[in-house]
N, C-alpha and C positions, 0 to 999 in steps of 0.2 A: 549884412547881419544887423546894422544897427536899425535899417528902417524896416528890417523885419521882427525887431523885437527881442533876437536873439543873440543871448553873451554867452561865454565859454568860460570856464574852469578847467584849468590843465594842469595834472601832477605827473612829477617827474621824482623816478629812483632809482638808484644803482641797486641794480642786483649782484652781490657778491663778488664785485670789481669787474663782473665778465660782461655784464650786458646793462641795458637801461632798461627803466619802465615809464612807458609815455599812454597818459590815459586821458583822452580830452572827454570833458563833460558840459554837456549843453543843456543851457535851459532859455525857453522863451512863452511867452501867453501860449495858449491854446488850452482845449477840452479836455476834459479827463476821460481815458481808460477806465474799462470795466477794471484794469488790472488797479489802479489807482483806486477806486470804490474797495475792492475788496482788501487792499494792502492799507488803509486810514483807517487811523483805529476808531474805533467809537468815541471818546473824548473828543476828537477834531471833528467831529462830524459838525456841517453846519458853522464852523469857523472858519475855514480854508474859502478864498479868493474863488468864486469862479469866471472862467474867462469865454470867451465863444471862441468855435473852430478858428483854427489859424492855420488854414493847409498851406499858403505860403511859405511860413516860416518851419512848417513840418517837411515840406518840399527842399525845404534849401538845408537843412540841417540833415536830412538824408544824403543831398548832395556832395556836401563835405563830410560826410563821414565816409561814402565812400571813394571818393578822393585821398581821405586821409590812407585807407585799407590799400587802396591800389596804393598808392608813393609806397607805403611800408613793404608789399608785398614782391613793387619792384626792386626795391634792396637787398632783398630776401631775410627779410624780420620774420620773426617770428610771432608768437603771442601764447597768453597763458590762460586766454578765456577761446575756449573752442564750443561754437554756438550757432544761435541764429544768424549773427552778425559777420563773423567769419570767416573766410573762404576754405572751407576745409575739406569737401569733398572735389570739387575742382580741381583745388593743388595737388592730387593723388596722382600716380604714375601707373601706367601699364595696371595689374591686379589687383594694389591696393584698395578703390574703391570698390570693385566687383567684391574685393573681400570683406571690405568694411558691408556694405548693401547684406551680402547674405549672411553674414555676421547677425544685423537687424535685425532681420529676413528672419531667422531661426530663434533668437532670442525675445521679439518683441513680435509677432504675428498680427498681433491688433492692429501695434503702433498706437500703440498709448502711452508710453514711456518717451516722454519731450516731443512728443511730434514736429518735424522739419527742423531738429536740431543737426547740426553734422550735415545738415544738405540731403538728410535721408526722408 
């Protein structure tokens, strides 16, 4: 991590006495996202760092996140954000997915409401 540039931020919280909450956050050089252009407000425009590609460190920070998903995943954790990131259509059993899919299917036709969220 460190000769790729990239450090971690990790919060940790009890929920309610019954569970934790473990949320690691990574940051290292690289390019900005069009999602970054559009989320800077205009006051930072022209003030913010820019950096060049850093697919290295975009490589290895993929790597360990999904590292971290599978470990949680084989303990059988859960989580509170269900998304891109998370295995959520995978972990379904027998119909659930088929039912989740035509769930989509009928409410969303386009599929323009979060596209390849849920793994749909």
């Amino acid at each position: 991590m460190e000769a790729a540039g990239v450090t971690i931020a990790e919060f940790f919280a009890s929920i309610a006495g019954i569970g934790m909450l473990y949320e690691p956050v990574f940051y290292w050089p690289d390019e900005r996202y069009g999602y970054h252009a559009r989320m800077t407000p205009d006051d930072l425009d022209g003030k913010l760092q820019d950096y060049p590609a850093n697919p290295q460190a975009r490589a290895l920070v993929e790597e360990i996140i999904a590292a971290i998903v599978s470990l949680m995943r084989e303990h059988g954790s859960s989580h509170f954000q269900i998304g891109r990131l998370y295995p959520c259509l995978s972990a379904k059993k027998d119909g659930e997915a088929t039912l989740l899919k035509d769930l989509k299917h009928r409410l969303d036709p386009d599929n323009i409401i979060n596209p390849g969220a849920l793994g749909l």
